[in-house]
N, C-alpha and C positions, 0 to 999 in steps of 0.2 A: 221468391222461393223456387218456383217452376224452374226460373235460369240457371238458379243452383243446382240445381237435379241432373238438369241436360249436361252443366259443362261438365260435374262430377262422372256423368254415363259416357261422355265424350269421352275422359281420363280415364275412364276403367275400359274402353275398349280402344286406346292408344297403347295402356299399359298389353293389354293383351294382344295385339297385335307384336307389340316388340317383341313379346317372351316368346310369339310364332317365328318372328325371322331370327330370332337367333338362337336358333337351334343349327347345330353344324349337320353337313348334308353326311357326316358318318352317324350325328346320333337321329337323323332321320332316317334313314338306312336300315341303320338297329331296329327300330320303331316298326317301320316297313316289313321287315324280317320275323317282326314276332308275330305280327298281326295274320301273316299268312300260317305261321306257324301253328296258330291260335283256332284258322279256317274264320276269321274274319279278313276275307278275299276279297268284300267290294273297299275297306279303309287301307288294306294293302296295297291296291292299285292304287288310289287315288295318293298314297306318300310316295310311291314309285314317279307318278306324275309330276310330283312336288317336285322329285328330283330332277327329272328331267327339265321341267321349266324352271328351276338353275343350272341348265347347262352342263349336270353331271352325266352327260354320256357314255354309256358303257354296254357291251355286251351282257352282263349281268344285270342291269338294272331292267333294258329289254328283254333280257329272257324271264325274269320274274316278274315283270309286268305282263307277260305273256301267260305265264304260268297262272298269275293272279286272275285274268280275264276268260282264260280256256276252264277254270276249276267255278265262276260262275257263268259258265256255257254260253261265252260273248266267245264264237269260235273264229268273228271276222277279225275283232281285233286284236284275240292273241295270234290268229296269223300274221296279222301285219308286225306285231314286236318280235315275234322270232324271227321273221323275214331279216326287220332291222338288227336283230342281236345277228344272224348270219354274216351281214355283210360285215359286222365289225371281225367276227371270229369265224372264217368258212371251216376252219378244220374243229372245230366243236362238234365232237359226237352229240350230246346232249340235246343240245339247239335242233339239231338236222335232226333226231329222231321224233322229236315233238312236234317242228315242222311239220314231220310228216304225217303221225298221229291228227294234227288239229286238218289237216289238208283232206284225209281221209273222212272225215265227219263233213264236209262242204258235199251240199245238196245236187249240186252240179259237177259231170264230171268232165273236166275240158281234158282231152287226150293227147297228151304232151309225148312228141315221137323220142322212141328212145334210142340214145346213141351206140353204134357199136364199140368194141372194145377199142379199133386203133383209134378213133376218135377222142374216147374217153380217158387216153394214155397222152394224145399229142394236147389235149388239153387238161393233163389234169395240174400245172400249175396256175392255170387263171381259177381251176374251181378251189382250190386249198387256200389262193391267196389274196387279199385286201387288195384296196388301191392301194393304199400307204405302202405296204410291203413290194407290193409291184414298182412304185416309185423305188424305193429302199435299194432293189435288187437290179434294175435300170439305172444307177446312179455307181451303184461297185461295178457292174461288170464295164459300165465306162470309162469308170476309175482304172482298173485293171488293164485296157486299151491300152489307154495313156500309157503308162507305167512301162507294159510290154514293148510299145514302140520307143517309151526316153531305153530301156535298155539294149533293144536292139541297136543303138547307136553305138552304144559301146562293145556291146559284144558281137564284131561283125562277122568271127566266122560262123555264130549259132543265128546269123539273121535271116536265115529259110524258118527255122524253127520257129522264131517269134513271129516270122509273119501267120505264118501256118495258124498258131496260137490265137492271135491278134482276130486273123479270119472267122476263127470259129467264135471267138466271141461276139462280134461283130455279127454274126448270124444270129447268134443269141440274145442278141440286144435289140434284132429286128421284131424277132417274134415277142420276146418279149413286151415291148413297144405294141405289139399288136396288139398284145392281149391287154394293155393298159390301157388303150385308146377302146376296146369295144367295153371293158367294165367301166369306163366311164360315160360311154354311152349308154349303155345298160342300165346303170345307179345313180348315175344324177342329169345327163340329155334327156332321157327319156321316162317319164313319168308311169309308174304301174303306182296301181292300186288296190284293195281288196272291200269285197263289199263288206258291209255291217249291218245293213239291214236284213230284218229277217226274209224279206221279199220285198222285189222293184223291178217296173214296166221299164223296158228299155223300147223307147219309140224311137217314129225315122226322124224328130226333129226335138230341138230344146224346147218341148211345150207339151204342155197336160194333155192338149187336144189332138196331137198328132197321132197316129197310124201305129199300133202298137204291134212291135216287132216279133218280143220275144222276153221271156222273164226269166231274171235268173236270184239267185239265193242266198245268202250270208256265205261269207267265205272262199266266194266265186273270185280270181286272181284276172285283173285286167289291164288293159296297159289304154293311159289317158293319152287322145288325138288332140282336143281341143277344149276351152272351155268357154262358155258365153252363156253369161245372166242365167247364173247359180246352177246350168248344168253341164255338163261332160260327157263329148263326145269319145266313144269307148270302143277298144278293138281287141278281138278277142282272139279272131282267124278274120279268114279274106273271107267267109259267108257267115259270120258273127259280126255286124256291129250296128252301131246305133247313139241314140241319147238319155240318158238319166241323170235324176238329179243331186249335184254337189255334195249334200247332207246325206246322201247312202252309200259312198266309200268314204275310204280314210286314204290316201296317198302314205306309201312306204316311205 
């Protein structure tokens, strides 16, 4: 009788399992969407999660998973999903203002030097643009290259003008190229992170026992040197760094 019971409890949670995965990640989404709607924010992140660990990536799923965790005052990890909704959408009003909102509420203030105006003009298609787009836009103006030089062949008395042409895009495909190579150092070479704990010891080495540096606070933005046996070596400036442990940031 006992056996009967188990495999029957066995069947009723196989049965319920299937009817969880096969929900489509639109009518989880929905589900996700009302829940926040509803200000049930901790079952809102957690189908926002759902989604993501089906590989539905999206600037919206990060931003309202951000949204979800910043409205119950987890201000590390909504920084880090709007982080991540940025990089999908840099030119998102919405995202960058909340960004900056949840940045504003971090306990710690790291002084990030602000740029002048011709700086912020010669760079401002790396800040508006993705990697994808940046590839996108390095691939037509090579196209264009091409194209300009097959016509220069035939049309040889306008072939100063297509060099001319040729040149300047060529110039444009350098920098361009620049700025593709540092956002990918930037976003996937080089590892940042942001804290989640409400507080943590940053010591001079990977261990409980070591020489305590200096502490810092939820939602503190850091960029990971190294990792060894569950902690991460962290750098903040050249007279900030140290070692803390794995489980008190989240990697962007």
């Amino acid at each position: 009788m006992m056996k009967k019971i188990i495999l029957f409890f066995i069947f009723l949670c196989f049965i319920f399992s299937s009817m969880l995965f096969a929900q489509s990640p639109e009518e989880i989404y929905r589900k996700a969407n009302m829940s926040y709607e509803n200000a049930d924010y901790e079952k809102a992140a957690s189908l926002y999660e759902d989604l993501l660990e089906m590989d539905m990536v999206s600037p919206e799923v990060f931003y309202n998973l951000g949204n979800s965790f910043f409205k119950t005052k987890q201000i590390g990890r909504a920084i880090v999903n709007y982080e991540r909704a940025l990089r999908l959408a840099p030119r998102d009003r919405d995202i960058g203002l909340n960004l900056k909102l949840a940045r504003s509420m971090a306990v710690d203030k790291i002084e990030i030097p602000e740029r002048g105006f011709i700086v912020k003009l010669v760079l401002f298609p790396y800040d508006i643009m993705n990697v994808d787009e940046l590839t996108a836009a390095i691939s037509l103006i090579f196209l264009a290259i091409i194209l300009i030089l097959i016509f220069s062949i035939f049309f040889i008395g306008k072939r100063s003008s297509f060099f001319y042409s040729a040149g300047a895009l060529a110039v444009l495909l350098v920098i361009f190229s620049i700025f593709l190579v540092s956002k990918l150092r930037s976003e996937i070479f080089t590892r940042h992170a942001v804290i989640i704990s409400k507080k943590v010891d940053v010591k001079s080495g990977p261990k409980k026992d070591y020489l305590l540096q200096f502490t810092l606070h939820e939602g503190t933005r850091l960029r990971i040197v190294e990792e060894r046996q569950g902690w991460y070596e962290i750098d903040l400036s050249k007279d900030l760094k140290g070692w803390l442990p794995k489980d008190s940031v989240e990697v962007i």
